[in-house]
Phi, psi and omega in degrees: 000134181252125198259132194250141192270159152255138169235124177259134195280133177247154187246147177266159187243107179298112181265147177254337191272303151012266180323307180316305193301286180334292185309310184317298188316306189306324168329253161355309180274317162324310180276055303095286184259001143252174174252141184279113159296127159255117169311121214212004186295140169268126157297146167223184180225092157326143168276157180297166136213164193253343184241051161317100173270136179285197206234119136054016224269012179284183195315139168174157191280201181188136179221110184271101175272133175250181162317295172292357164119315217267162201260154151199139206225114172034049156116333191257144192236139186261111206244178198342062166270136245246160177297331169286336180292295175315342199276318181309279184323316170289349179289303204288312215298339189304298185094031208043021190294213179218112190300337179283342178236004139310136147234166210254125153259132178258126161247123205250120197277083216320343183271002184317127169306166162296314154312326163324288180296002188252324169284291186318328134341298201276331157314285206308313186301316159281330123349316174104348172271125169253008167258085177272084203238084230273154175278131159247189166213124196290147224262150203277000000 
């Protein structure tokens, strides 16, 4: 006699809460790490000049002067701060270049005191950068 099997067909079943929790999580971490750019720019207004060049694109910092005195060096803005702290910040900013083969663009807010820019100078100079390059905007 012969006995005939039965096969059981099993149907797989896709479980989502696994998937789900993991997707949440990737979630969870993506917004965790990254970071939201803050626009940290200052306005400033370039003074005119008639012999205005255009500038440049090679490697070089930027340093930004406003009106009331304050720096801003690679995003961050700086207020009374004595010139060896900014000299640092330009230091850091080298990345291991030699400060003899950087230049500095400064852009300078034409209502800017003239002592602003006479500090901004004497930072780069502590700093060890001599290629100084004040910004202008040509005039229309």
């Amino acid at each position: 006699m012969a006995f005939a099997r039965r096969r059981r067909r099993h149907e797989g079943v896709l479980e989502l809460t696994p998937l789900i929790d993991v997707i949440f999580l990737l979630l969870i971490f993506f917004m965790v790490s990254t970071s939201f750019v803050v626009n940290r720019e200052i306005t400033i207004k370039l003074p005119e000049s008639t012999s205005a060049a255009s500038e440049s694109k090679d490697q070089q910092l930027i340093m930004l002067v406003d009106a009331a005195g304050g720096f801003l060096i690679a995003g961050n803005l700086y207020r009374d701060t004595s010139v060896e702290a900014l000299a640092e910040v330009l230091r850091g900013q080298l990345g291991g270049q030699t400060a003899d083969r950087v230049s500095i663009r400064l852009d300078v807010d034409e209502a800017t005191d003239y002592r602003f820019v006479i500090k901004a100078m004497d930072v780069c100079r502590a700093a060890g950068i001599s290629d100084v390059r004040l910004n202008t905007r040509g005039k229309n």
